[in-house]
N, C-alpha and C positions, 0 to 999 in steps of 0.2 A: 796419537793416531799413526799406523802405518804410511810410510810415504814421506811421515814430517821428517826435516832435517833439521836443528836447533845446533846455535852456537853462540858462544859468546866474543861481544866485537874485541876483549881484553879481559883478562883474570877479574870475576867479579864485576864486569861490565852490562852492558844491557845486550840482550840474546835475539838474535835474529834468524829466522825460518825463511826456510823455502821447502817445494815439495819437489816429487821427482821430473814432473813434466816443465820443468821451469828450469831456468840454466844455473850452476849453485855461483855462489855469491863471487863475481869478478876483481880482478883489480880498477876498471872501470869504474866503479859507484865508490870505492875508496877514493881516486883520484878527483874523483870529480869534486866530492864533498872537505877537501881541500881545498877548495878553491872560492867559497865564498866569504867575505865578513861578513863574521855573525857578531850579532848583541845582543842581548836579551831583549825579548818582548816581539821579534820579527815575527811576521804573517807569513808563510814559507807554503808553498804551493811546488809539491812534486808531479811531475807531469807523466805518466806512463810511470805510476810507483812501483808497481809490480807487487811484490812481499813485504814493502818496507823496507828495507835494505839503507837507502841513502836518506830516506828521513832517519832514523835512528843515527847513524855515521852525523847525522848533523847534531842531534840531542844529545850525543854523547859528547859533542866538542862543545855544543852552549845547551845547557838545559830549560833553559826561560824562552822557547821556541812557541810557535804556535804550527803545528805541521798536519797540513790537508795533500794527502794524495788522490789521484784519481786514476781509474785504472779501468779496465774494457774489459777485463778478465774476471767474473765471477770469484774463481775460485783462488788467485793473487788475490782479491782483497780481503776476503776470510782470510787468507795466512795475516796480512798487515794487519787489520784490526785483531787478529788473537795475539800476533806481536805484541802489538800497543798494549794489550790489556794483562800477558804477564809481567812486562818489565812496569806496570802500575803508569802506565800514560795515556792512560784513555780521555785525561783533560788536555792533554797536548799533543796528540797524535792519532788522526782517525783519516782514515782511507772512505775513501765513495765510488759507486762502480759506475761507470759513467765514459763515455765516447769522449776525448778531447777536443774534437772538432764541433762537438753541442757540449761544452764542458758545463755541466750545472752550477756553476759556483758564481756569485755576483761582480759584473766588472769592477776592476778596479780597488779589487778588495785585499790584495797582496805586497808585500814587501820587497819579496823574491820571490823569483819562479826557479827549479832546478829539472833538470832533464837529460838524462841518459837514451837519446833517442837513437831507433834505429839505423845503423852507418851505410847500408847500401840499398841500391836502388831495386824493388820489386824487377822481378828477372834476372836478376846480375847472378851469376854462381849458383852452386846447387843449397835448394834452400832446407833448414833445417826438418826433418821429419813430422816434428811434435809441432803444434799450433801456436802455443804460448813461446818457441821459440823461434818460430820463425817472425812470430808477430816484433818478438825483442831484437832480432838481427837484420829483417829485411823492412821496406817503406813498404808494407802489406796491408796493416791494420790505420795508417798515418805516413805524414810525406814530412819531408823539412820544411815545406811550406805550411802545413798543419799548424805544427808544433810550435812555429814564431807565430803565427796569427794566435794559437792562446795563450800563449805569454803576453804577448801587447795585449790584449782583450784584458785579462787580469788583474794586471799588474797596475800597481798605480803610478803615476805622474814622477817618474826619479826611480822608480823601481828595478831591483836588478834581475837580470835572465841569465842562470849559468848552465852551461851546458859542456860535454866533452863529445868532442869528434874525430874523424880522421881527416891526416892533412890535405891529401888528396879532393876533399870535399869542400877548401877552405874558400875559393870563390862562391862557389854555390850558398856557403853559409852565411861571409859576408854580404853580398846582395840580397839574400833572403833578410835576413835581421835589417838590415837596413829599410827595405821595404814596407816593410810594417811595423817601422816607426822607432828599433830598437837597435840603438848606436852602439856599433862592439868597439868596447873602452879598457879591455887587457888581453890580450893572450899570452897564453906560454906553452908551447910546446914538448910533448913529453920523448924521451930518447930512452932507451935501454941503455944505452951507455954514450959517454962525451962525445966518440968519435964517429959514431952509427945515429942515421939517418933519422928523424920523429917517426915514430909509430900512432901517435896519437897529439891530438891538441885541447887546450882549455880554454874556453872565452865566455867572457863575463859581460852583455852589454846593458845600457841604460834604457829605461822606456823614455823619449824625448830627451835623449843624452845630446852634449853638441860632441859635434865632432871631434878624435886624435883617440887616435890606440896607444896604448902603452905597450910593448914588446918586452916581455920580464923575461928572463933568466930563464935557460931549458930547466925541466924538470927530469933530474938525471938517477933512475934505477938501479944503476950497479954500478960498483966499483971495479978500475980498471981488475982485480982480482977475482970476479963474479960476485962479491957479498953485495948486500940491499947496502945502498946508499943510508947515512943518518937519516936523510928529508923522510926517505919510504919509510924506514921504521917508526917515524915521527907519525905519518897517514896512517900507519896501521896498529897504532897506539902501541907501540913495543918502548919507546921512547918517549919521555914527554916533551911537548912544545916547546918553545923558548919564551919566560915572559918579557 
């Protein structure tokens, strides 16, 4: 159909769509899907999935997933479920269209929650034209408050919530998560380069986690000569992982 754009996440990999009103695939949902342990068998609840994008990025690093997105956008979840259904995942990966603040899915029924939620606040800058992007970049369609109240709703008792944000936002995030119940238990920080400023952060918390962050190691993009760092080629499967 006119409008699709299909690729694949690595030579022979599994293929991911988006259409034209939608933003194409960022470094954001790469980073982000870096960031959690996986093992086979997890219950994985993407929050705001959009096309599918970061459920796949997670199946292609563990395939023994179980991944439920939920998404407000009609026509995002026809791309995700046609996703699912060419790379043959329709038993492990199906999208639901659905408001995340009346999320339909059973409490307590997840293992992880992942979420690339919107980084600025409704009014802030000039917002995107198209609906499906403005909803992805601004707190328009959901707030940070939203998005932690259904991760704890979901999630079960040990449960992980990962999400990527901006630094900028890092109090607002901490007290938010903490609020409704979900203890942030790693960050790391992402930099373009060693000696330049975060651009962006990753935090991983518990639902009924006890208390202490762990502060890991920046996640560093380039080398002091502009190439990707080994890690990045690692996230964008150019490279394999380390066992």
């Amino acid at each position: 159909m006119s409008g699709e754009h299909w690729e694949e996440l690595k030579p022979g990999g599994l293929r991911f769509v988006y259409g034209n009103g939608q933003f194409p695939p960022g470094l954001d949902s790469f980073l982000l899907a870096s960031l959690p342990r996986l093992k086979p068998g997890l219950r994985v609840c993407d929050l705001g999935c959009g096309t599918g994008l970061l459920g796949l990025l997670l199946l292609q690093r563990q395939r023994e997933l179980m991944v439920t997105g939920l998404d407000i956008q009609p026509e995002a979840v026809r791309l995700a479920n046609l996703a699912a259904e060419a790379n043959g995942l329709t038993g492990r990966m199906s999208a639901l269209l659905g408001d995340l603040r009346e999320a339909p899915l059973s409490a307590g029924r997840f293992d992880l929650a992942v979420c690339n939620p919107p980084y600025f606040p409704a009014g802030s800058g000039l917002p995107p034209r198209s609906g499906a992007r403005r909803a992805a970049r601004m707190e328009v369609a959901c707030t940070l408050e939203d998005v932690c109240r259904a991760a704890s709703r979901l999630l079960r008792w040990g449960g992980a919530f990962c999400l990527i944000h901006k630094p900028e936002r890092l109090t607002d995030l901490l007290c938010t998560l903490r609020r409704w119940g979900l203890e942030p238990k790693r960050l790391r920080m992402v930099s373009l380069r060693a000696e330049t400023a975060p651009s962006l952060l990753l935090l991983e918390s518990r639902r009924g986690g006890r208390p202490g962050l762990a502060v890991e190691e920046p996640l560093i993009l380039e080398t002091p000569g502009g190439a990707p760092t080994a890690e990045l080629n690692r996230i964008y499967f150019r490279e394999e992982e380390p066992l």
